[in-house]
C-alpha positions in Angstrom: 7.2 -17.8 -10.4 4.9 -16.4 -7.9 1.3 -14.8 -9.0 0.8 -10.8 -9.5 -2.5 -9.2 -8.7 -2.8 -5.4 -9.1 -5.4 -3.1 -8.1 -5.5 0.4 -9.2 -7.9 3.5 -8.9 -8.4 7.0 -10.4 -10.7 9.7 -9.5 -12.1 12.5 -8.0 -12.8 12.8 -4.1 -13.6 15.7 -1.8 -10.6 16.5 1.0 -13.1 14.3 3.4 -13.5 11.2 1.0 -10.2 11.4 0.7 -9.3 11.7 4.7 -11.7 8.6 5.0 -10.3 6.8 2.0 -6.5 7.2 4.0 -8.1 6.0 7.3 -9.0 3.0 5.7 -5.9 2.7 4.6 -4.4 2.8 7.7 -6.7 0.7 9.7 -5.3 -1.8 7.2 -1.9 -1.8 8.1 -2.6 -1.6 11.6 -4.7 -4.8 11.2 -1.7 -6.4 8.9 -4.8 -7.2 6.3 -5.6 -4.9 3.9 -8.6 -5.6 1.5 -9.2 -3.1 -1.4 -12.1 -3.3 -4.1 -13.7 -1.2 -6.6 -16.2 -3.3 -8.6 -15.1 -6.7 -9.4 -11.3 -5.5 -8.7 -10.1 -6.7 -5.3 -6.6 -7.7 -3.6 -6.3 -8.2 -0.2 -2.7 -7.6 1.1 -1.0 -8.4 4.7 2.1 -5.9 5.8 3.9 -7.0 8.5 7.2 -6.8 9.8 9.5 -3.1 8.9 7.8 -1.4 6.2 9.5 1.2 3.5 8.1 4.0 3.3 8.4 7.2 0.7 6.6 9.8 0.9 6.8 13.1 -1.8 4.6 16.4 -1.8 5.2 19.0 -4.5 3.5 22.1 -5.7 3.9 23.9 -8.8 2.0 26.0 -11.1 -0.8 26.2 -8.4 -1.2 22.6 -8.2 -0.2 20.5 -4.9 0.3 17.0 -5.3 1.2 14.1 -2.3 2.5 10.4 -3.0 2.7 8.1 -0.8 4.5 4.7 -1.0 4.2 1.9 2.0 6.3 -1.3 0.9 7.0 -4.5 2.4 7.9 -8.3 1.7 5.5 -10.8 2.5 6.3 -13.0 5.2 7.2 -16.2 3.5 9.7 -14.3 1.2 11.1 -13.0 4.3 12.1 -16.5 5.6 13.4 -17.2 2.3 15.4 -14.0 2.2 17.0 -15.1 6.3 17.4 -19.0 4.9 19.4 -17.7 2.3 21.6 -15.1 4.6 22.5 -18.5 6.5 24.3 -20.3 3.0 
């Protein structure tokens, strides 16, 4: 069974922390290595190949909200996945 590592953050930013914070973010994936820390929390991921991507924005009651979901299988899972298509 393979390993799980998480990281996860909460909290306030200003529209420019946040702007920088996404930048980041994309650098990442552009790079295919994306490290994220807060504290002693870190995971380091590596996108490559097509990537899923969802993306909702909502707004009710005066409040606006955006998620954003970027998903991909790594690419050892991805040879696993073709080596099985070929049984």
């Amino acid at each position: 069974m393979a390993d799980s590592r998480e990281f996860e953050f909460e909290g306030a930013a200003t529209p420019s922390e946040a702007a920088d914070a996404l930048n980041r973010i994309a650098e990442g994936i552009r790079a295919r290595s994306l490290s994220l820390s807060m504290g002693e929390e870190e995971i380091t991921v590596y996108p490559d190949g097509d990537l899923a991507m969802e993306i909702e924005a909502s707004e009710k009651k005066g409040k606006a909200k955006i998620e954003i979901a970027i998903a991909w299988k790594r690419a050892k899972d991805r040879a696993k996945d073709d080596d099985d298509d070929d049984d």
